[in-house]
N, C-alpha and C positions, 0 to 999 in steps of 0.2 A: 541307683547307679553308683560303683566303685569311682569313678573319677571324680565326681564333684561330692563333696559333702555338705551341706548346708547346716548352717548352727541356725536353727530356726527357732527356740525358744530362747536362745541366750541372754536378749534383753531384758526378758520378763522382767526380772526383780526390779531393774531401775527402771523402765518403765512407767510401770504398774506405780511409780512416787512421783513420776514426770506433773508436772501441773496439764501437760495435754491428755493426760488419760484421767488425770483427778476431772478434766471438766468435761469427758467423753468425746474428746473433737475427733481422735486415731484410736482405734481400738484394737489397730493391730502391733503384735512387738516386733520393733525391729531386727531384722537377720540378716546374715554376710554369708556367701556362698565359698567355699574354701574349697579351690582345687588344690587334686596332686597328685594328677593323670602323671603329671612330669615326672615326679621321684616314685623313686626305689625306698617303699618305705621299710625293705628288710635288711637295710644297710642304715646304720648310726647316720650316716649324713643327712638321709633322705627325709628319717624319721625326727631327726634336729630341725630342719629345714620346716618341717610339717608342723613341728610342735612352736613353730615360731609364729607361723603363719596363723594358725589357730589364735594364740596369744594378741597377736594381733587385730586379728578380729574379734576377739571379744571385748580387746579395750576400744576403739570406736565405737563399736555396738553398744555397750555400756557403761560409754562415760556419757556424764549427763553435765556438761561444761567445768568451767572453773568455779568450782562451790565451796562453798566455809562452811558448808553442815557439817555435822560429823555423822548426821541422820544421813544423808545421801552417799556421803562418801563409805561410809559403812554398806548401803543399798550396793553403791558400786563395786563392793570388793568381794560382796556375798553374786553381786550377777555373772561378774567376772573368773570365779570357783565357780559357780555350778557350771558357766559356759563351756570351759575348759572340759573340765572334769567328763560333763555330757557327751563334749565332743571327742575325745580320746577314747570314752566305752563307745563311742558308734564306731569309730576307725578300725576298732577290736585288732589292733595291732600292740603283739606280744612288746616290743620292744618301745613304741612311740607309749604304753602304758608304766613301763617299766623307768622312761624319762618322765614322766609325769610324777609318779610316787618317790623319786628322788627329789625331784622340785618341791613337791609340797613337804619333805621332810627338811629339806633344807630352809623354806619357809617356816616353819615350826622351830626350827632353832636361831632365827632370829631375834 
């Protein structure tokens, strides 16, 4: 369905380090459903709008509280790229892809 996208594996990474999956209590990863029936993703706004949304659910999804690892917080930032990432190739929108590879470049020169 084009209206609703679900980021259904995005948790995985952090998860998969969670102490409830280490002891088998959920063995499912958690996912956020991201509409955007509402926008115009072949307009900058729409596709801004989209790519925030997404961003946002993936940090919920994969934050795994306030942690002092640097083991999890590393988990968290590898769940958080691949969520994104995933979710921008399923959108396969020219332009919401084209905001994403300027993010992670600008990322990169951090």
């Amino acid at each position: 369905m084009k209206s609703i996208h679900t980021l259904s594996i995005i948790g995985l990474v952090a998860f998969c380090a969670s102490p409830q999956a280490m002891a088998g209590i959920n063995d499912d990863p958690p996912s956020v459903a991201v509409s955007y029936a509402d926008l115009d993703i072949t307009r900058t706004a729409g596709a801004q709008k989209l790519y925030q949304r997404i961003t946002g659910a993936a940090k919920r999804v994969c934050d795994r509280g306030d942690s002092r690892s640097l083991d999890v917080l590393r988990l968290q930032q590898q769940c958080m790229t691949k969520a994104v990432s995933d979710a921008v190739r399923d959108v396969d929108s020219p332009l919401l892809t084209a905001m994403h590879g300027n993010s992670k470049s600008w990322t990169a020169k951090r």
